[in-house]
TIDRENPA-647023 format. One record per residue (C-alpha): residue in one letter; y, x, z. Coordinates in steps of 0.001 Angstrom, whole numbers, plus 524288, in hexadecimal, padded with zeros to 5 digits. Example, Ala and Ser with C-alpha at 12.3 -4.5 7.8 and 13.67 -1.06 7.14 Angstrom:
! TIDRENPA-647023
A7EE6C8300C81E78/S7FBDC8356681BE4/
***
This chain:
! TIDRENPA-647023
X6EC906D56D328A2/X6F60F6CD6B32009/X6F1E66BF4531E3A/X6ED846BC8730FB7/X6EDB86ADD1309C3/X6EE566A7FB2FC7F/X6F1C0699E42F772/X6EDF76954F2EB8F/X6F6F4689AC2E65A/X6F96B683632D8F0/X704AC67E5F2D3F2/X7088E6769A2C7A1/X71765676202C2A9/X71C2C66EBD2B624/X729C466DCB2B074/X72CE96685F2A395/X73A3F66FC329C75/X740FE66BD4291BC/X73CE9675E1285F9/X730476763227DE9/X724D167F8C2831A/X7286C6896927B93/X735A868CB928193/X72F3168A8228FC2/X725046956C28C14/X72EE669EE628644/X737E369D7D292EB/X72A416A05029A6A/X726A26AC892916D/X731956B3E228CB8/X739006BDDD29668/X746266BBA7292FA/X7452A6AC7C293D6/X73B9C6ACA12A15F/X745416B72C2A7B1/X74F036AE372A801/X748576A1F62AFBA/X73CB16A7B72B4A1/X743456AC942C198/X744D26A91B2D065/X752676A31E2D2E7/X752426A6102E04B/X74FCF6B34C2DEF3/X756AC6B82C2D0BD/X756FA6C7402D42F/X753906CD692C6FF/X7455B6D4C82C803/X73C0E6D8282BD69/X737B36D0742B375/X72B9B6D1E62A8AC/X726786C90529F29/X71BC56CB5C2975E/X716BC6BF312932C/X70A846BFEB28B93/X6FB7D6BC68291D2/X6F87F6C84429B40/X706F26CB6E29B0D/X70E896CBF02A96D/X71BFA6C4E72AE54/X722546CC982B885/X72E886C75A2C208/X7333E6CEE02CCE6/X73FF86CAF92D489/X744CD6C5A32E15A/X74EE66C4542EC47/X7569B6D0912ECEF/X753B36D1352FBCE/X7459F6CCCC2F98E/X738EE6CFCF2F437/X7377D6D05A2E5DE/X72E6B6C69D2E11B/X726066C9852D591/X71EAA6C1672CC09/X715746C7D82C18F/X70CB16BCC62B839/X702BB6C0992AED8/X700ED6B75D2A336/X6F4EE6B2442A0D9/X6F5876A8C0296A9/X6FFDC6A43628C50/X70115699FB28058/X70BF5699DB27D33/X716B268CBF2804F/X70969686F928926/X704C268F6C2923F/X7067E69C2229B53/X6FDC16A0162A620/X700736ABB52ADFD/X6FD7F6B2A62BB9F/X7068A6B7422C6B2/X707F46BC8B2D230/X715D16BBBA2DA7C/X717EF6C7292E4ED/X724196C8F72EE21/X724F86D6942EF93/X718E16DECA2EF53/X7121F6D0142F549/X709296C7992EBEB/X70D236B9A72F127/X7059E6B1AC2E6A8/X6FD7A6B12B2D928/X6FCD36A7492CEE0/X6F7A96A2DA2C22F/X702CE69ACF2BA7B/X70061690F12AF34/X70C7368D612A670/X70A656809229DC8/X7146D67D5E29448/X711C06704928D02/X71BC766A4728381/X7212B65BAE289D4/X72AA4654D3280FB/X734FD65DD927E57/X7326566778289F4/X7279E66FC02907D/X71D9D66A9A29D51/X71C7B679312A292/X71198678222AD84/X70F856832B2B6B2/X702B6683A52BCE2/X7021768EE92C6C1/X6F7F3691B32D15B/X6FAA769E9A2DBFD/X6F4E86A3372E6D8/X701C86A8982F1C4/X6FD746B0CD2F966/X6FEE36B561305D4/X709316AAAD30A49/X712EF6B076300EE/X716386A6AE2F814/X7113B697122F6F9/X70D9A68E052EBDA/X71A316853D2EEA5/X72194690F82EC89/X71CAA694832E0DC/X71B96687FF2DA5E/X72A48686E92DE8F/X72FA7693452DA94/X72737690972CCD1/X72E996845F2CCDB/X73A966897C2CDE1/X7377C693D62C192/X73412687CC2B931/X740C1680A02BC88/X7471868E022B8B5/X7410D68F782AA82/X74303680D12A7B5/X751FC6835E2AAB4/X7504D68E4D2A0FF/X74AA16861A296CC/X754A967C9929AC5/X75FF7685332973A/X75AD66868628A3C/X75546695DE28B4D/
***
């Protein structure tokens, strides 16, 4: 019999990027612009790629290592208002193996000049496949990625 667990951890991450709320929630909802930040540096082998952002509508990213398992990620948005808020759903697999589900909250609030995005997500990993601190870094990482984007003036 396989050993089953679950952890359920929370995590809050805030960044605050140069451009107005508007800009940060058009690089977070339109293909072309998220296609070109939302992606894992260590692993940039091309895979599929869906966006259909709109509540009850489903993001879909599939790619990894060439040698490796591909790693999938499919969301379903929940909630949207426009420039201030997107909640969504998702589960992360590598392979045919669910490693974790979450429930992600997006706030965007003008500051100054800029944008105070705060992410707000809370998982359960399962099975030992995949940790908070991983996820929290590897979200991280995405968040330095699209305020580099908004940086370069996309």
């Amino acid at each position: 019999m396989t050993e089953r667990s679950v952890v359920h951890s929370t995590f809050v991450i805030e960044r605050l990027y140069p451009a107005p709320p508007s800009k940060v929630f058009f690089a977070l909802s339109n293909p072309d612009a998220k296609r070109r930040w939302f992606t894992d540096p260590d692993n940039p082998m091309p895979g599929r790629f869906e966006l259909d952002f709109r509540v009850g509508g489903k993001e879909v990213n599939a790619g990894g290592p060439k040698d490796g398992p591909i790693h999938v990620y499919t969301a379903t948005y929940q909630d949207i208002v426009p420039d201030q808020r997107i909640v969504y759903s998702y589960d992360m697999l590598f392979g045919a193996t669910r490693i974790s589900v979450s429930l992600a909250t997006i706030e965007l609030r003008a500051e100054g000049k800029g944008t105070r995005l705060v992410l707000t997500e809370q998982g359960a990993f399962l099975d030992g496949h995949d940790t908070s601190d991983t996820r929290e870094h590897g979200t991280g990482v995405l968040l330095d990625l699209l305020g580099a984007f908004l940086s370069s003036g996309n």
